[in-house]
C-alpha positions as CSV (number, residue, x, y, z in Angstrom):
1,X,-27.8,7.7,-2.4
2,X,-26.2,5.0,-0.1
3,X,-22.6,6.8,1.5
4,X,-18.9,5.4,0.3
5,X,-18.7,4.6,4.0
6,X,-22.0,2.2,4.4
7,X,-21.4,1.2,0.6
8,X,-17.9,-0.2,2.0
9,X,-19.6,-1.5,5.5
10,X,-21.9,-3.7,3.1
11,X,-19.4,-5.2,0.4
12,X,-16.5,-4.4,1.6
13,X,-16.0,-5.1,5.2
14,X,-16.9,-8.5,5.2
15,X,-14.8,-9.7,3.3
16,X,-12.0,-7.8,4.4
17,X,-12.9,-9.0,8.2
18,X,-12.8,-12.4,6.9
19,X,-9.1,-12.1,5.6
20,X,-7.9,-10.5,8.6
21,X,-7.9,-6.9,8.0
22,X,-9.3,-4.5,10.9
23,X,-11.0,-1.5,9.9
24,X,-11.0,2.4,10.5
25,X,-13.3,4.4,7.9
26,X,-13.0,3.9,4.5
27,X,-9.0,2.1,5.4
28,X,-8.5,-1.2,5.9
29,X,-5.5,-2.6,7.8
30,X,-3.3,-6.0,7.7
31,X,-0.3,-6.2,9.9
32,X,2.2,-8.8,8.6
33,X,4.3,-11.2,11.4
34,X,7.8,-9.0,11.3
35,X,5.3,-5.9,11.7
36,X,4.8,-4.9,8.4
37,X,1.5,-3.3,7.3
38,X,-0.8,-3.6,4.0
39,X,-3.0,-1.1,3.4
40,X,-6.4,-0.6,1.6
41,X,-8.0,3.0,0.9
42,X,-10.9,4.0,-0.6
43,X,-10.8,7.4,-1.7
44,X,-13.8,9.7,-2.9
45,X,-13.0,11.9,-5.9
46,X,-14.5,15.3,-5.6
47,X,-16.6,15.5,-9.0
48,X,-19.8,17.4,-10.1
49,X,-21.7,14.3,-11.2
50,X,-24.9,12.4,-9.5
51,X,-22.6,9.3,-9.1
52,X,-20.6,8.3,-5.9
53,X,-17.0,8.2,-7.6
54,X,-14.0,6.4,-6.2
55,X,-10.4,5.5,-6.3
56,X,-9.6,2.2,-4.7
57,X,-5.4,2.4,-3.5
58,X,-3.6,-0.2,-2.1
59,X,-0.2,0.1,0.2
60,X,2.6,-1.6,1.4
61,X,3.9,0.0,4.1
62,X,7.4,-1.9,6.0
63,X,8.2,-1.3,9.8
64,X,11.7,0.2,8.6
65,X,10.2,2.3,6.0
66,X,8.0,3.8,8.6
67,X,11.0,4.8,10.6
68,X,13.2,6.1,8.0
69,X,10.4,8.2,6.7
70,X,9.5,9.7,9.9
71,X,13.3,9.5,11.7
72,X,12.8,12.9,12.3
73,X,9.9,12.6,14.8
74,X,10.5,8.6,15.6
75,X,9.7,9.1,19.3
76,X,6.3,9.9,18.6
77,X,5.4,8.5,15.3
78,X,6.9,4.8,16.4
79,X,3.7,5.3,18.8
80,X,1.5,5.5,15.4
81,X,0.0,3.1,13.1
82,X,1.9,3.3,10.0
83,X,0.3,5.1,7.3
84,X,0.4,5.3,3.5
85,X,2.9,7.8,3.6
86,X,5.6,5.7,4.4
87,X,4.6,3.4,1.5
88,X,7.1,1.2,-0.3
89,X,4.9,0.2,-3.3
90,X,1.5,1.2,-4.0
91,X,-1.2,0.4,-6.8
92,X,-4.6,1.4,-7.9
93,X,-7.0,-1.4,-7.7
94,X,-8.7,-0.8,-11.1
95,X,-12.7,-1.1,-11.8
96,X,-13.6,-3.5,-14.5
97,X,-15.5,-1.5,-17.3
98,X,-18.6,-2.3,-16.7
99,X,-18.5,-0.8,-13.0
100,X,-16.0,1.9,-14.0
101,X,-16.6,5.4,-14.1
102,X,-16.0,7.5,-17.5
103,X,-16.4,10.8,-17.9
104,X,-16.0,11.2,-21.8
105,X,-14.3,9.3,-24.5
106,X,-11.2,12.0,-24.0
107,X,-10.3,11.5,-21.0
108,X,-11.6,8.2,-19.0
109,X,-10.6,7.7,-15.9
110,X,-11.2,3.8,-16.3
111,X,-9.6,3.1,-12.7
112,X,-12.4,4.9,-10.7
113,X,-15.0,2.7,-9.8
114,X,-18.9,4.4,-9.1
115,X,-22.3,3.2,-8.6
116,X,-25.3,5.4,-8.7
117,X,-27.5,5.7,-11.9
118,X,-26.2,3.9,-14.9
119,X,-24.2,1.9,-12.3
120,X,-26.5,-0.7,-10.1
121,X,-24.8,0.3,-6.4
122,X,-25.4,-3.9,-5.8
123,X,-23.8,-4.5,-8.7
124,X,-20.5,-3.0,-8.3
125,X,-20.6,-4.2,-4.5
126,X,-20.3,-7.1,-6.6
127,X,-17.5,-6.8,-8.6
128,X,-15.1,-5.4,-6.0
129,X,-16.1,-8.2,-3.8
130,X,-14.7,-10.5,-7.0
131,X,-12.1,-8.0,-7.7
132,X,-10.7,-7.9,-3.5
133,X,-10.9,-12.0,-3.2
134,X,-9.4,-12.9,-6.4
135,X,-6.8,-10.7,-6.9
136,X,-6.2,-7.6,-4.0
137,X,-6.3,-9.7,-1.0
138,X,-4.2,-12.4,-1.9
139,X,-1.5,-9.9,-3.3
140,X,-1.4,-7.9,0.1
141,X,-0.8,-10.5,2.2
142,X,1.9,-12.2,-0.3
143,X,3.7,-8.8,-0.6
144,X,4.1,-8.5,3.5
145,X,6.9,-11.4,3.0
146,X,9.8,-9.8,2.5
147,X,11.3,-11.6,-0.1
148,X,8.3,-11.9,-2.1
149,X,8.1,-7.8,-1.8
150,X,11.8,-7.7,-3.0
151,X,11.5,-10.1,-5.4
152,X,8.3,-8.1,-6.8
153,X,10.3,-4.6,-6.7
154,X,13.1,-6.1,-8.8
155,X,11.1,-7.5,-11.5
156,X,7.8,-6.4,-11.3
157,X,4.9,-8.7,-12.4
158,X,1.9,-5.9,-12.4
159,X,1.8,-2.6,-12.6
160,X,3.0,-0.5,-9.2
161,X,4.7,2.4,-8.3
162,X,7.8,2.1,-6.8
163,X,8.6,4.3,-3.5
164,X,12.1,3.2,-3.7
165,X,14.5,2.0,-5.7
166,X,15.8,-1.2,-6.0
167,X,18.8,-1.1,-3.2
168,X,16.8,1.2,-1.0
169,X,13.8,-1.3,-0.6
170,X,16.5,-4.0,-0.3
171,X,18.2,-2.2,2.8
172,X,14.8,-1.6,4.1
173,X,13.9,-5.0,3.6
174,X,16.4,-6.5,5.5
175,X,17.9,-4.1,7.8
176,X,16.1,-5.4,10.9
177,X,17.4,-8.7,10.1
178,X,20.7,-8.3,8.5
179,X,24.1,-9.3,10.1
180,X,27.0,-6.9,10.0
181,X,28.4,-8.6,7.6
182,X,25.4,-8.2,4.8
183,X,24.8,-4.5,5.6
184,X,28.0,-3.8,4.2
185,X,27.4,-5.7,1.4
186,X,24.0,-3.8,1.2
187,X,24.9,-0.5,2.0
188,X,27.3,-0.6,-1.8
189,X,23.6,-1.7,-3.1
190,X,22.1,1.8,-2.4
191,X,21.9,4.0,-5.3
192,X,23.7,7.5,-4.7
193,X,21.8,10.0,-6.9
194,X,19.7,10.8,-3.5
195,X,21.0,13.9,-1.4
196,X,20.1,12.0,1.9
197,X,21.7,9.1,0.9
198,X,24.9,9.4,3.2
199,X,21.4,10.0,6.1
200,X,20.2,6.9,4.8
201,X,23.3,4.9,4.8
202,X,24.0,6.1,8.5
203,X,20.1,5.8,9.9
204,X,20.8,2.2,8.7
205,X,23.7,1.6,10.5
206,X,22.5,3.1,13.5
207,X,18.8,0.7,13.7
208,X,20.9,-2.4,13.2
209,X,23.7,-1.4,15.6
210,X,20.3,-1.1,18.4
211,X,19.4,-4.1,17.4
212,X,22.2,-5.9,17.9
213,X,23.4,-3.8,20.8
């Protein structure tokens, strides 16, 4: 049976190449202008089945949440692409049924995707080549705008999961850009219920006052 990693090369990588994502395994990679990254994984689930299985995972990843997440060991993870990790939202890219893999009418795991015997590998090289142009693409590059990312976070128009919450993302958003004046007004945004949130408040402070300094 073909590998995840040549099925990808094949249907995947083209297209991906074309929209200006660079590519390292099964992870695809866009870097927004302010240095933002968008992320694409493909992920093969470990099950006892003939079929190749998958999970497709989608990332966006913000310079300042990469260095809030990894503050502790900045000097040499500022060297390092960002990662998923660091993610501010992420979503599962869901098969469509008729590529999806289902292990039983109990429990389906509709957003896997698979190809091998019921499942024409050509086939769903097709639909996720539909699936990536129409839909995945277009929404990674619009969510490495900032506001649009903010503006999705606060009122959501798909489904996503949320790495932070709403004044969080917003300080992460625009603390590389904010004046003194609006981190104030941001730092009353940030929810308290955190225990690092006086950490937060003062990492925040302390990457705008090196920027400005």
């Amino acid at each position: 049976m073909t590998s995840l990693d040549a099925w990808t090369r094949r249907y995947v990588a083209p297209l991906a190449k074309a929209a200006g994502l660079s590519r390292k395994g099964l992870a695809y990679r866009l870097v927004g202008e302010k240095g933002d990254h968008a992320l694409l994984e493909f992920r093969t689930q470990r099950l006892t089945t003939p079929m190749t299985v998958f999970t497709v995972k989608a990332f966006i990843v913000p310079a300042a949440s990469w260095a809030w997440s990894y503050r502790m060991s900045w000097e040499s993870a500022k060297e390092k692409a960002p990662t998923s990790s660091a993610a501010i939202v992420e979503w599962t890219v869901a098969a469509p049924r008729h590529v999806a893999y289902e292990p039983d009418e109990v429990s389906p795991l509709n957003a896997d995707w698979a190809y091998g015997r019921r499942i024409d590998p050509d086939a769903a090289g097709q639909a996720m080549a539909e699936v990536l142009r129409e839909h995945t693409l277009p929404t990674l590059r619009r969510l490495l705008d900032r506001d649009e990312l903010l503006a999705e976070i606060c009122n959501p128009g798909f489904t996503f999961h949320r790495g932070r919450p709403p004044g969080w993302a917003r300080m992460i958003l625009r603390v590389d850009e904010a004046s003194p004046a609006e981190l104030e007004e941001l730092v009353g945004q940030v929810e308290t219920v955190s225990p690092v949130v006086d950490e937060f408040i003062a990492w925040a402070r302390t990457r705008a006052a090196e920027r400005n300094g």
